[in-house]
C-alpha positions as CSV (number, residue, x, y, z in Angstrom):
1,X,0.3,-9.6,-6.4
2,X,1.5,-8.9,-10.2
3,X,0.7,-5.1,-10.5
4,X,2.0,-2.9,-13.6
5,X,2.3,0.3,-14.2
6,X,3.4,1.1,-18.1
7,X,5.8,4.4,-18.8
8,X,4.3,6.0,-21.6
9,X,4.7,9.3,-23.7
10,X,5.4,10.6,-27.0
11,X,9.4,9.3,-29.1
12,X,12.5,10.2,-27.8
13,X,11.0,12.2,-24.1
14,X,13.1,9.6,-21.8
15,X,10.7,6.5,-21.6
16,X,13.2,3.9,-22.1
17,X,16.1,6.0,-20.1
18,X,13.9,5.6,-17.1
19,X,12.7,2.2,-17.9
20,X,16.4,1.1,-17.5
21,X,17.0,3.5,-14.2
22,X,14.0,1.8,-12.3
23,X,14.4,-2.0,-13.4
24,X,16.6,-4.2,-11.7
25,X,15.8,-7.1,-13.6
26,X,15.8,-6.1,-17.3
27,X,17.2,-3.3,-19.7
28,X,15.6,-1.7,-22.7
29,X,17.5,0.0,-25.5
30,X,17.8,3.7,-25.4
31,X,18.6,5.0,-28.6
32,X,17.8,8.5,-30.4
33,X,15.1,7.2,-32.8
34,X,11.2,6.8,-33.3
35,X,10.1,3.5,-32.6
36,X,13.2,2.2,-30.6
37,X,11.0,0.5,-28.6
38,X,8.7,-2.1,-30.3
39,X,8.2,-5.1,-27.9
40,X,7.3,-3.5,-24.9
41,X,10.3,-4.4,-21.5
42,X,9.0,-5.4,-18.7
43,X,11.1,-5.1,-15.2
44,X,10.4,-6.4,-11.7
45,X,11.1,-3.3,-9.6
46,X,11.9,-3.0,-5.7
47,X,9.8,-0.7,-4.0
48,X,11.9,1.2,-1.6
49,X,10.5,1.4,2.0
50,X,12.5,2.5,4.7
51,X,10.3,1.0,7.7
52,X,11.9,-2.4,6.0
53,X,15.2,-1.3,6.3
54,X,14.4,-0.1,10.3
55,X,13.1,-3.6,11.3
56,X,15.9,-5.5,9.3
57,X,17.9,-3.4,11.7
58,X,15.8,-4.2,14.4
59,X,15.3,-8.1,14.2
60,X,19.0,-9.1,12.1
61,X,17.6,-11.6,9.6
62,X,19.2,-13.9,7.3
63,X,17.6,-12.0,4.3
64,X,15.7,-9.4,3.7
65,X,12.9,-9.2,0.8
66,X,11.1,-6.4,-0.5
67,X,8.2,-6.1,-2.5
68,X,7.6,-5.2,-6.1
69,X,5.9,-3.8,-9.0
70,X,6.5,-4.4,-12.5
71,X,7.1,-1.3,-15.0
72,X,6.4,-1.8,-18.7
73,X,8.4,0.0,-20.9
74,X,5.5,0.8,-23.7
75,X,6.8,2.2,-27.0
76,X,6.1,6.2,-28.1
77,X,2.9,7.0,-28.9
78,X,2.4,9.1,-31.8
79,X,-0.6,11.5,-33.3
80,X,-2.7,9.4,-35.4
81,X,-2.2,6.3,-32.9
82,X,-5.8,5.2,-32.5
83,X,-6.1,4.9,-36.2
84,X,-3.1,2.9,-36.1
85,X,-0.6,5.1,-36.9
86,X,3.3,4.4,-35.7
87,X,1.9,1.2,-34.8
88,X,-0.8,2.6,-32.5
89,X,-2.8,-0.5,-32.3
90,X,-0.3,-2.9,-30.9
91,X,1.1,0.2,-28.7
92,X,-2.5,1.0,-27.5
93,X,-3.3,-2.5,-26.4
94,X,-0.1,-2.8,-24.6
95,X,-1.3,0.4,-22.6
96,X,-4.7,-1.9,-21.9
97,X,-2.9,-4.5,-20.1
98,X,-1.3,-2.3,-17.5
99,X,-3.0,-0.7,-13.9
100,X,-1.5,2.3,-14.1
101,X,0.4,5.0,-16.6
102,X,3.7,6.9,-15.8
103,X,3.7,9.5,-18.6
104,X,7.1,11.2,-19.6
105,X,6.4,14.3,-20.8
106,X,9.7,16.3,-22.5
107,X,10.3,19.2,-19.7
108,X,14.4,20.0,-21.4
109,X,15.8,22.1,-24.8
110,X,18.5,20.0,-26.6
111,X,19.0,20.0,-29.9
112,X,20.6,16.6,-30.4
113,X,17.4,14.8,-29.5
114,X,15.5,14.0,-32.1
115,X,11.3,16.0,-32.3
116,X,9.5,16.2,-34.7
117,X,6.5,18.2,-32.9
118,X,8.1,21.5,-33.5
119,X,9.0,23.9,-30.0
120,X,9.0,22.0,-27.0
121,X,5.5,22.3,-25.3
122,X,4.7,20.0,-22.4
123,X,0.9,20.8,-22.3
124,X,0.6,19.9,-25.9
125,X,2.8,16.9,-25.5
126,X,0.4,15.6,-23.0
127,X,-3.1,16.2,-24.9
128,X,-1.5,14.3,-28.0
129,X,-1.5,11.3,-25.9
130,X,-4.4,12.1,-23.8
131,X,-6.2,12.6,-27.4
132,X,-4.9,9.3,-28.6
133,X,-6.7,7.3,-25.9
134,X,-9.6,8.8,-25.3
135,X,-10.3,8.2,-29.0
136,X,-9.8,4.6,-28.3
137,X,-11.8,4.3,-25.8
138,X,-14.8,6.3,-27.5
139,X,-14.0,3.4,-30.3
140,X,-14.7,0.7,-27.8
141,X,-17.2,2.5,-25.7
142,X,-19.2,3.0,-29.1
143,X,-18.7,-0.6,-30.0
144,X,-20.1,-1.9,-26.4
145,X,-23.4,0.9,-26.9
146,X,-24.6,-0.2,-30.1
147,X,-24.6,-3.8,-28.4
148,X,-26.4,-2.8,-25.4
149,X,-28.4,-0.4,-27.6
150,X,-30.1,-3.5,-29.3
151,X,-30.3,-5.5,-25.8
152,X,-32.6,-2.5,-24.1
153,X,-34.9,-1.5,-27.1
154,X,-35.5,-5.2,-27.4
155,X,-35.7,-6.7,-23.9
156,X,-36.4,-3.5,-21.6
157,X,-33.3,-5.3,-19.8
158,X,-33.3,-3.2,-16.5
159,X,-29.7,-4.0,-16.4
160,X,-29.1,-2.9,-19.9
161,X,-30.5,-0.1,-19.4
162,X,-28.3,0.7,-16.4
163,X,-25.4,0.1,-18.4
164,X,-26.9,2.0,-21.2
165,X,-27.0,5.1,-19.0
166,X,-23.5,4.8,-17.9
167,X,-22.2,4.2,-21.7
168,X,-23.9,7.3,-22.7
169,X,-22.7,9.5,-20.2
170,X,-18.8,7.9,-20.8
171,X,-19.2,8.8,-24.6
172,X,-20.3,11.9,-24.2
173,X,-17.7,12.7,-21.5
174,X,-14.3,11.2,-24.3
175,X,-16.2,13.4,-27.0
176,X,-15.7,16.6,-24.7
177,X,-11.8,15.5,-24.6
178,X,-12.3,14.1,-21.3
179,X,-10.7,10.9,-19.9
180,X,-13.2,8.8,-17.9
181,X,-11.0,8.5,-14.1
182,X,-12.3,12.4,-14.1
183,X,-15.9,11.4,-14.6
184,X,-16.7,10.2,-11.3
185,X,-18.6,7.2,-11.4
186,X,-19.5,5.2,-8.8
187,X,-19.0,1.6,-7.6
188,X,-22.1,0.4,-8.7
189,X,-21.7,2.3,-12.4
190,X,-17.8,0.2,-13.2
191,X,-18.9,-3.2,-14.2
192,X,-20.6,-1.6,-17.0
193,X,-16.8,-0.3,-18.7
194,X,-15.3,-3.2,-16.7
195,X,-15.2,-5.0,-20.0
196,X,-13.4,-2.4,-22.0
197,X,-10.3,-2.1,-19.8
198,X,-10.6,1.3,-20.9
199,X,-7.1,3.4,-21.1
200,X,-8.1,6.9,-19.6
201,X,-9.9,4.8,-16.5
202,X,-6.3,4.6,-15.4
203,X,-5.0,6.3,-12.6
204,X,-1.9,8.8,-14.2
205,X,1.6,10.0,-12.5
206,X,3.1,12.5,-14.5
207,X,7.0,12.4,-14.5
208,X,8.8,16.0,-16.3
209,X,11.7,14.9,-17.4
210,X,14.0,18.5,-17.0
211,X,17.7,19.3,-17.5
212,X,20.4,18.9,-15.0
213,X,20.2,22.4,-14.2
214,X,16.4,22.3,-13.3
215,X,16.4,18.6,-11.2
216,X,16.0,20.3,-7.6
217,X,14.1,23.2,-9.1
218,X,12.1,22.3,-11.9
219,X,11.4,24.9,-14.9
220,X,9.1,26.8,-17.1
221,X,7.9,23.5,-18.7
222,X,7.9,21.4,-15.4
223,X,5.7,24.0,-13.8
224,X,3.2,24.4,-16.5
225,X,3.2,20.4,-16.8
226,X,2.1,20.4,-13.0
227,X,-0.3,22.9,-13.1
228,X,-2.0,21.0,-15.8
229,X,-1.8,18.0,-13.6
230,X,-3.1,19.6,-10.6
231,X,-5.8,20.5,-12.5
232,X,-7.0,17.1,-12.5
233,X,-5.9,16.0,-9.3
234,X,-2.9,13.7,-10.6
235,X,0.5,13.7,-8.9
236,X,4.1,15.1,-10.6
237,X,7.3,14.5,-10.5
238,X,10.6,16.1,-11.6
239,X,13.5,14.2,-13.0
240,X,16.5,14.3,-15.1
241,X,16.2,10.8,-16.3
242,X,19.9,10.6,-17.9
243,X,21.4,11.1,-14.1
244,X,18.9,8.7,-12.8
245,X,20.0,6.2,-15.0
246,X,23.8,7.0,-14.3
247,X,23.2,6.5,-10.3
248,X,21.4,2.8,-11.0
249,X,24.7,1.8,-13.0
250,X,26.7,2.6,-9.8
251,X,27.8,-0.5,-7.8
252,X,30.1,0.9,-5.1
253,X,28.5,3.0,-2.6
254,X,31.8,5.3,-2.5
255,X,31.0,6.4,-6.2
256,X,27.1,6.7,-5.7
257,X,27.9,8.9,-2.3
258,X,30.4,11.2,-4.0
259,X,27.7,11.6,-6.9
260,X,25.0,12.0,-4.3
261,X,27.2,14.9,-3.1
262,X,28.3,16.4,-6.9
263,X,24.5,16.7,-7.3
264,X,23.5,17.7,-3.9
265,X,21.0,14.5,-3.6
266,X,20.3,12.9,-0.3
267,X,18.7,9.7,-2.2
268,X,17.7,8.5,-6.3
269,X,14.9,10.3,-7.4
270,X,13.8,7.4,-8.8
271,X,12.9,6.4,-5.0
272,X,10.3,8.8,-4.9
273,X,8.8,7.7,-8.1
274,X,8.2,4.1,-7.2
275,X,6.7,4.9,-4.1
276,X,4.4,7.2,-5.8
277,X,3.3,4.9,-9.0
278,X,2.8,2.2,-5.6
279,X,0.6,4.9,-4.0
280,X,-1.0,5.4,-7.2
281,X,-2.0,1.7,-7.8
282,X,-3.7,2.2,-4.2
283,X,-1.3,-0.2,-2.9
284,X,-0.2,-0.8,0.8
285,X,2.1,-3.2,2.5
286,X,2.6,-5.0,5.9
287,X,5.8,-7.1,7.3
288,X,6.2,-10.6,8.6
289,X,9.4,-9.9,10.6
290,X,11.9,-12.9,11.7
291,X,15.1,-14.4,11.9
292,X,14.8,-16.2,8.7
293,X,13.6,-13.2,7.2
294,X,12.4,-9.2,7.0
295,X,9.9,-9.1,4.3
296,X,7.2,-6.9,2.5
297,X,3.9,-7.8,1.1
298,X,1.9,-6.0,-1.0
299,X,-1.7,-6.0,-0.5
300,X,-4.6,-3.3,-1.5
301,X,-5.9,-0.6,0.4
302,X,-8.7,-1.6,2.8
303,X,-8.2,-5.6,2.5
304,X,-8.7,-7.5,5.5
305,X,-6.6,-9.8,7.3
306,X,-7.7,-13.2,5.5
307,X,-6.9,-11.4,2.3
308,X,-3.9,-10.0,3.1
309,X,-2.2,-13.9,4.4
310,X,-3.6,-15.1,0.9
311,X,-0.5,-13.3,-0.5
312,X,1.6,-15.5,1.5
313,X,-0.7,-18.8,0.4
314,X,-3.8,-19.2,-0.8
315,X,-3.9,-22.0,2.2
316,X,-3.3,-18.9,4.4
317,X,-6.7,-17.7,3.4
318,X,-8.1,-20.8,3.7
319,X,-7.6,-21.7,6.8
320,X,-7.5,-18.3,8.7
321,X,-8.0,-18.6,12.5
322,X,-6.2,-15.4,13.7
323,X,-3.3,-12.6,13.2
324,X,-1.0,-11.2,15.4
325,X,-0.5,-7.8,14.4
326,X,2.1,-5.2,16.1
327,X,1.6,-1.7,14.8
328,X,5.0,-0.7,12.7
329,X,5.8,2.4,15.7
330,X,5.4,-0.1,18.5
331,X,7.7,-2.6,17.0
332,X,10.2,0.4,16.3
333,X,9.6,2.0,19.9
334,X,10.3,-1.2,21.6
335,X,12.6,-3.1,19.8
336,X,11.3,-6.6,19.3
337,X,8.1,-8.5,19.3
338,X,8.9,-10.2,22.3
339,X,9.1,-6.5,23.7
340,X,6.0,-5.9,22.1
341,X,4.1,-8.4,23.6
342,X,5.5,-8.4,27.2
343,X,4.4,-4.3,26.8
344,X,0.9,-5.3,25.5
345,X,1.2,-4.4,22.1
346,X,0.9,-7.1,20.7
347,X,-2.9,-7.9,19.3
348,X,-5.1,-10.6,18.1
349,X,-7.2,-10.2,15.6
350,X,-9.7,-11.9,13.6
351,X,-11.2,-12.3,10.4
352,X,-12.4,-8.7,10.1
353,X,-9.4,-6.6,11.1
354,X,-9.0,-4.4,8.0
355,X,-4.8,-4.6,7.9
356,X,-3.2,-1.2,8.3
357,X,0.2,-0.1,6.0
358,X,3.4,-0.9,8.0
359,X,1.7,-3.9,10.4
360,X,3.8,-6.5,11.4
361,X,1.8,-9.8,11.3
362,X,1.8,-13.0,12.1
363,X,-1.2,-15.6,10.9
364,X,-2.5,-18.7,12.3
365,X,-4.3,-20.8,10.6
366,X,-5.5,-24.7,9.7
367,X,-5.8,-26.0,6.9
C-alpha cells in the first residue's frame, strides 16, 4: 500500500530538518530561508515495530523487512497561500495528494532563525495554516455547489439534493473557521466531498518542535500547542528536530548509545512519530514469519483476510481458500509456529476473518 503523510507548516519551523531525520531513502535541503523547499522530497520511511524485531528473534530469518510509509516533505506555507501567495497554489495541491498532515509548528526562541511573523506564538502559527486551507477548500466546495446547485433546481435529482445538503453544511462549517474532519459526517455523507480531496478532511498529528532544553519536558509553547490540539481531538508530539536529525546521521551503535545516554533517551523520538502518523492513517499490520524471511504488511483497520493477502498478490486475493493465523502473544509465548500449532493455537480461517494488528498469517489459495 503506497500511503503518505506530507510535513507541513509555516518557513523555517523544522519541516525539512525532520524530513531528513525520518527518511532513509532521500534528503531534502535544510537551509535558513523561505521557500528552501520548492519541489516537494518524498522518502520511503521504516515503520518501527518492535513485535518484528521479537519474531525475527524468534524464527532467525535470512532477512527481515519492515513496512513503510512515505513522508512528503511539502514546502512552507505562507499567509496569503490560497490566493497564491509564496507559491500557495502549487504548495496547496501538493498538500491534496497526501493522506495525512504532520504539522511543525515553531515550539523554540532563537534568534538566528529566520521569522518573519513577529513573537513566537504556536497557536497563531497553527490557525495561519489552518486558515490557508480551509479557504481552499471553501474555493472548491463553492465551485462543486454552484454545479450541484443547477443539477437540483433543474432535475429534483434526489441524489443532488443529498449532496446539496452535505455541500451546504461543509461551507458553512470552513466559513465558521472550521476544518471539515471536525464536522462529523457520516459514511453515507463522503462521496459527496469525495471529489474535492479536500485539505482539512485530513486526519492532523501535530509535532512542537522545542529546544534541547525542553525535549523530555516540553514548554510554554508546546503546552499551549497541545491544548489547542486536544481541543480537537488530534494527537502531539514534542521534538527537538535538530538532535533527531543528528541521531539518524549516526552509523555506529557505540556513538548513537553514548548519545542516547548524553541526552538521557532510551530510543529516537522520531520512533514515536512514525508509529503515530501510521496510527493516524488508521493503518495496521500483520506478519508472515519464516526462514526466508520476517516481514510486515501494512493493511487498514478492519480489512478482512482476502484483503489483507492482496497486499502480498493480487493473485492472493484471488484465489483465497483459507489463512492460518497465530495471534502475535501466542507466537511469542510459545516460540515457534510449530509450537503453536501442536499447542492448538494455531487457526483456520476463512474469507470473513476480519485480520487483527500483530497476526502472523499464512494464506492458501488457488489460482
Amino acid at each position: 500500500m503506497s500511503l503518505r503523510a506530507g510535513i507541513v507548516g509555516l518557513p523555517n519551523v523544522g519541516k525539512s530538518t525532520l524530513f531528513n531525520a525520518v527518511s532513509n531513502s532521500a534528503k531534502a535541503q535544510a537551509s535558513n530561508y523561505r521557500f528552501c523547499t520548492i519541489d516537494p522530497n518524498v522518502g520511503l520511511v521504516d515503520v518501527p515495530d518492535e513485535r518484528m524485531d521479537k519474531l525475527a528473534e524468534l524464527v532467525k530469518p535470512n532477512r527481515v523487512v519492515p513496512t513503510q510509509i512515505e513522508i512528503v516533505d511539502i514546502a512552507g506555507l505562507v499567509k496569503g497561500a490560497s490566493r497564491g501567495e509564496g507559491l500557495g497554489n502549487k504548495f496547496l495541491g501538493n498538500i491534496r495528494e497526501v493522506d495525512a498532515i504532520i504539522h511543525v509548528v515553531r515550539c523554540f526562541e532563537d534568534e538566528n532563525v529566520l521569522r518573519e511573523e513577529g513573537a513566537i506564538s504556536p497557536i497563531s502559527d497553527k490557525e495561519i495554516i489552518d486558515t490557508e486551507l480551509q479557504l481552499k477548500d471553501l474555493e472548491s466546495v463553492d465551485k462543486k455547489l454552484q454545479k450541484i446547485q443547477k443539477m437540483a433546481r433543474v432535475g429534483g435529482d434526489a441524489k443532488a439534493k443529498a449532496e446539496l445538503e452535505v455541500l451546504e453544511r461543509c461551507k458553512s462549517w470552513l466559513e465558521q473557521g472550521k476544518s471539515i474532519r471536525g464536522l462529523g459526517l457520516t459514511k453515507e455523507e463522503l462521496p459527496a466531498i469525495a471529489d474535492l480531496f479536500l485539505l482539512t478532511q485530513k486526519p492532523v498529528l501535530y509535532v512542537a518542535n522545542v529546544d534541547e532544553a525542553s525535549m523530555h519536558t516540553g514548554n510554554k509553547y508546546s503546552e499551549t500547542l497541545k491544548a489547542a490540539a486536544d481541543q480537537e481531538g488530534a494527537k502531539l508530539i514534542v521534538l527537538n528536530n535538530s538532535i533527531e536529525a543528528q541521531i539518524a546521521e549516526m552509523e555506529d551503535p557505540n556513538d548513537k548509545a553514548l548519545f542516547f545516554e548524553e541526552y538521557s533517551m532510551t530510543q529516537p523520538g522520531l520512533n514515536t512519530l512514525i508509529k503515530a502518523a501510521y496510527e493516524l492513517l488508521n493503518l495496521a499490520t500483520y506478519f508472515t514469519a519464516g526462514v526466508q524471511e520476517v516481514r510486515a504488511w501494512t493493511i487498514e483497520k478492519g480489512w478482512k483476510a482476502p484483503q489483507a493477502a492482496s497486499v502480498i498478490h493480487t493473485d492472493f486475493e484471488k484465489g483465497f481458500i483459507k489463512a492460518e493465523v497465530i495471534a502475535y502473544s501466542d507466537y511469542v509465548k510459545y516460540g515457534s509456529e510449530a509450537a503453536c500449532k501442536e499447542a492448538g493455537r494455531l487457526r483456520i480461517e476463512g474469507k470473513e476473518y476480519v485480520v487483527a494488528d500483530g497476526d502472523v498469517m499464512h494464506f492458501r489459495f488457488n489460482v
